[in-house]
N, C-alpha and C positions, 0 to 999 in steps of 0.2 A: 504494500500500500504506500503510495507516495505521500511525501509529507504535507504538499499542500491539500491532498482530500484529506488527511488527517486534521488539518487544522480547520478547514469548511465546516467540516461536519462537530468539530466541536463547538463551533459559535455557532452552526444553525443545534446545535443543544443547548446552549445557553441562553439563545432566544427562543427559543421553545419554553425553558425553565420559568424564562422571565414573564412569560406570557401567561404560563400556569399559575406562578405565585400571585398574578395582578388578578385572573380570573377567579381564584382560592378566596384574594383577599374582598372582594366583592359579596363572594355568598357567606364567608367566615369572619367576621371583626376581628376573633382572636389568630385568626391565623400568621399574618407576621411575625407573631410573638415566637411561634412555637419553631417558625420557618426559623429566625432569629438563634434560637435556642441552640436549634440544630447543627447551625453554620457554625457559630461559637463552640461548642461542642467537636464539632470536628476541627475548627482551629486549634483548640485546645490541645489536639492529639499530633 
């Protein structure tokens, strides 16, 4: 796999992600939070 589809295909996941969290944060209020949590959480590691 060449590296420029490698890297395509990881921003079309990252806007896919981003689009999911903004759609999540619409039907869930608390959702950020937990998104939030998560992120932190695996930073942490």
């Amino acid at each position: 796999m060449r590296i420029e589809y490698l890297i395509i295909s990881i921003i079309l996941m990252v806007i896919v992600l981003l689009a999911l969290i903004t759609f999540a944060q619409n039907i869930f209020p608390s959702f950020p939070k937990a998104v939030s949590d998560f992120l932190s959480n695996i930073g942490a590691k």
